[in-house]
MIPA-762201 format. One record per residue: residue number from 1; chain; x, y, z of N, C-alpha, C in turn. Coordinates in steps of 0.1 Angstrom, whole numbers. Example, Ala and Ser with C-alpha at 12.3 -4.5 7.8 and 13.67 -1.06 7.14 Angstrom:
# residues 2
+-----+---+-------+-------+-------+-------+-------+-------+-------+-------+-------+
:   k : c :  n.xx :  n.yy :  n.zz : ca.xx : ca.yy : ca.zz :  c.xx :  c.yy :  c.zz :
+-----+---+-------+-------+-------+-------+-------+-------+-------+-------+-------+
:   1 : A :   132 :   -57 :    78 :   123 :   -45 :    78 :   132 :   -33 :    78 :
:   2 : A :   128 :   -22 :    71 :   137 :   -11 :    71 :   129 :     0 :    79 :
+-----+---+-------+-------+-------+-------+-------+-------+-------+-------+-------+
This chain:
# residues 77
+-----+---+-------+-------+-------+-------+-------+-------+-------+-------+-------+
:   k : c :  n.xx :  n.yy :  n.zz : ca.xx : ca.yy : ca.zz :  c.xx :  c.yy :  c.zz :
+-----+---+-------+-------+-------+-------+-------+-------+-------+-------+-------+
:   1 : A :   -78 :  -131 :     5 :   -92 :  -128 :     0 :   -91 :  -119 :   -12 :
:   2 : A :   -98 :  -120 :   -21 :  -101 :  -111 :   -34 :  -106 :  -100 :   -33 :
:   3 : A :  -100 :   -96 :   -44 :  -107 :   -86 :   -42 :  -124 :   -82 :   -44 :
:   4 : A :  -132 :   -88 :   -50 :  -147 :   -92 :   -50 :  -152 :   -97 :   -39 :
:   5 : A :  -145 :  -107 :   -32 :  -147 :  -118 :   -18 :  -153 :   -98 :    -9 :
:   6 : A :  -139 :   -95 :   -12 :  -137 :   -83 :    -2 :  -148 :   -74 :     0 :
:   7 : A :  -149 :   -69 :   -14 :  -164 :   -59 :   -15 :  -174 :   -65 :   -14 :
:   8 : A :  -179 :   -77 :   -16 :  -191 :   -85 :   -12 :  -193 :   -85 :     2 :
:   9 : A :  -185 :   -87 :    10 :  -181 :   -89 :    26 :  -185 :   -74 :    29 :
:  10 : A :  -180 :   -65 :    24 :  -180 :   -52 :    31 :  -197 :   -47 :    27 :
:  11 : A :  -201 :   -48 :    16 :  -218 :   -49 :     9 :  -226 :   -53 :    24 :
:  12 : A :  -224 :   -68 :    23 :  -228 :   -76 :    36 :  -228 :   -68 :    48 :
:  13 : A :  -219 :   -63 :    52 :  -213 :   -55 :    70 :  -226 :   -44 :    67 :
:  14 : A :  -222 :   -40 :    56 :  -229 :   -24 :    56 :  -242 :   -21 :    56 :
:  15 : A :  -248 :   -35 :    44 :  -260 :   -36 :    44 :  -273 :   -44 :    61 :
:  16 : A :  -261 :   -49 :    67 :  -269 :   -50 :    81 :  -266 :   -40 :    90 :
:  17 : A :  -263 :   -31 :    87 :  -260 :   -18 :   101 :  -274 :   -11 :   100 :
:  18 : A :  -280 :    -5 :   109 :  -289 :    -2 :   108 :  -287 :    12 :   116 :
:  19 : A :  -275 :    14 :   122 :  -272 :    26 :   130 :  -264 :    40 :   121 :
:  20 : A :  -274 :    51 :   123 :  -265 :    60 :   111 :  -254 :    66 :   111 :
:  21 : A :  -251 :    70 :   125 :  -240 :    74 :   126 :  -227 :    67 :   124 :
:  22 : A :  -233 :    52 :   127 :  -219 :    46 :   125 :  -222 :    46 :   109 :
:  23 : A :  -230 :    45 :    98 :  -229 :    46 :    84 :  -223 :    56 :    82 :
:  24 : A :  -225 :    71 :    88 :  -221 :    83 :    84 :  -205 :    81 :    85 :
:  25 : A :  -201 :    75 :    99 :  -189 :    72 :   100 :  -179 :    67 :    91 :
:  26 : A :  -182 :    55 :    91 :  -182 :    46 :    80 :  -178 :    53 :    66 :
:  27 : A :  -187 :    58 :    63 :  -188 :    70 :    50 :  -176 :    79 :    49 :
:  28 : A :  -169 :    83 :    61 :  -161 :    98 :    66 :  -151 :    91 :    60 :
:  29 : A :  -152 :    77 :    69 :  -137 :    69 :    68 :  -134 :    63 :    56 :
:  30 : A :  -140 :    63 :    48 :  -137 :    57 :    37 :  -135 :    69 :    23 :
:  31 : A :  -143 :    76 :    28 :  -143 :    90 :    14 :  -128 :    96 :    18 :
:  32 : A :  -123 :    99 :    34 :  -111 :   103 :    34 :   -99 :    94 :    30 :
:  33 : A :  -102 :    79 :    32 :   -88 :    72 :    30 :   -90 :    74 :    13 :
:  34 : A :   -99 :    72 :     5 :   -99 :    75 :   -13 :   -92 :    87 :   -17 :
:  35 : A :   -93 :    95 :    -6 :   -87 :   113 :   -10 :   -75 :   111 :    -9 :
:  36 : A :   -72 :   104 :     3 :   -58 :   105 :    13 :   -51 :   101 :    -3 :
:  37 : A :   -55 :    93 :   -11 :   -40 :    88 :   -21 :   -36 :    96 :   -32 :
:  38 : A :   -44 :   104 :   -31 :   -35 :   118 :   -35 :   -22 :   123 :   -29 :
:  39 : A :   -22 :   121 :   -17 :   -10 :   125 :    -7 :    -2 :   115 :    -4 :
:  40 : A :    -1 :   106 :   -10 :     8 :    94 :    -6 :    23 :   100 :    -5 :
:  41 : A :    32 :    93 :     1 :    45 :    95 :    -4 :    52 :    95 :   -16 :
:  42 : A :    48 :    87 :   -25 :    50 :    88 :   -38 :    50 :   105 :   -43 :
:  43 : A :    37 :   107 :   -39 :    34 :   119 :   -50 :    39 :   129 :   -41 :
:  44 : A :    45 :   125 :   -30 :    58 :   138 :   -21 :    69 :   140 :   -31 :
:  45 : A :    74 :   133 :   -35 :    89 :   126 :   -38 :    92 :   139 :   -50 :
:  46 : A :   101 :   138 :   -52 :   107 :   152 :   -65 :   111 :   137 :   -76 :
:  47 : A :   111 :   143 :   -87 :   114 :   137 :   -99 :   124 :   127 :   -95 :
:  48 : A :   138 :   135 :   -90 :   153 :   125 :   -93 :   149 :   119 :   -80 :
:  49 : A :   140 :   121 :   -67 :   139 :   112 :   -57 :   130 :    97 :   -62 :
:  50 : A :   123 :   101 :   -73 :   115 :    89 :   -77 :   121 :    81 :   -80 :
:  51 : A :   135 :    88 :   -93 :   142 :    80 :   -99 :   150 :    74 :   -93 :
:  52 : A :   157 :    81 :   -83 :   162 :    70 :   -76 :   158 :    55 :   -67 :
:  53 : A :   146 :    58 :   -69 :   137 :    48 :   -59 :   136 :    38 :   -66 :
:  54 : A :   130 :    45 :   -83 :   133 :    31 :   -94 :   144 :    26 :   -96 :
:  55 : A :   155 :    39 :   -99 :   166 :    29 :   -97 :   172 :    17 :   -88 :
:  56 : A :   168 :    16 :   -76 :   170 :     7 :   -68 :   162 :    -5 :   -64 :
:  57 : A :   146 :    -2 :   -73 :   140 :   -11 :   -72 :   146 :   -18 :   -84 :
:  58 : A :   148 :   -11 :   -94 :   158 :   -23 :  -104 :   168 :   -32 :  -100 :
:  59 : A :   175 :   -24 :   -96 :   188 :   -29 :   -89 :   183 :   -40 :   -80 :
:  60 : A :   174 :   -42 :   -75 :   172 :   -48 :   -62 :   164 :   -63 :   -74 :
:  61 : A :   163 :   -62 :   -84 :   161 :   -74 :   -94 :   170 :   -80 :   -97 :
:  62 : A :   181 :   -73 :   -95 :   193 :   -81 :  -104 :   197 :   -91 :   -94 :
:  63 : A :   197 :  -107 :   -99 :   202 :  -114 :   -95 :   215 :  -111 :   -85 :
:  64 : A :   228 :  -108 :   -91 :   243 :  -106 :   -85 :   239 :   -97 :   -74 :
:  65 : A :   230 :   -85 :   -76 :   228 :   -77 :   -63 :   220 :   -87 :   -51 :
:  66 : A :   211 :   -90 :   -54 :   209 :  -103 :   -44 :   216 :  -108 :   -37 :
:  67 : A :   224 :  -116 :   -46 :   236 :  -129 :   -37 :   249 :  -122 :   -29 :
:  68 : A :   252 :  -111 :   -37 :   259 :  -103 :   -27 :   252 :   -96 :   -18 :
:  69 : A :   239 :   -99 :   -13 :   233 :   -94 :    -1 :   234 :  -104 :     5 :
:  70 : A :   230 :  -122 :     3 :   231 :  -128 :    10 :   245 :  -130 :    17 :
:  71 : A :   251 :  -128 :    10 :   267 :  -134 :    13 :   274 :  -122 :    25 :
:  72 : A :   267 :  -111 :    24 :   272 :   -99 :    36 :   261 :  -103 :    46 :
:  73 : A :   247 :  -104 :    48 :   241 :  -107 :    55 :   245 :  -122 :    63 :
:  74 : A :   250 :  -133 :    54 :   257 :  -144 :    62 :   272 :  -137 :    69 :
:  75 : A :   277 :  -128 :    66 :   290 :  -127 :    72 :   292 :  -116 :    88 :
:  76 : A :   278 :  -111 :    86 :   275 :  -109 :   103 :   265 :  -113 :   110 :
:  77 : A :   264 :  -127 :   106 :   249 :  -130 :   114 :   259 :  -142 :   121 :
+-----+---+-------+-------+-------+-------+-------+-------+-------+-------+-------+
């Protein structure tokens, strides 16, 4: 589902609730999860922890690193 599909759907849910507390609710849960990504693990991480994270997501492109995953993953399965 899209992301438009998504917010139209959720427009929809919210616009037939007619109960407030569960809007208020609603409201809590969603103004916290927006805040919450401020605090992700990403924005834990130290500089050279990042970099190494990129680093390995590179790594983890390179073709040759691949096939030598498969080839150890076939040799204990």
């Amino acid at each position: 589902m899209s992301t438009v599909e998504l917010k139209s759907n959720l427009h929809q849910l919210i616009d037939g609730i007619q109960n407030t507390k569960l809007l208020e609710s609603l409201h809590d849960l969603l103004s916290e999860r927006k805040n919450a990504k401020a605090r992700t693990l990403w924005s834990s991480l130290s500089e050279s922890q990042r970099k190494e994270v990129m680093d390995a997501y590179e790594e983890s492109n390179n073709p040759e690193n691949l096939t030598a995953h498969s080839e150890i993953l076939r040799k204990y399965k």
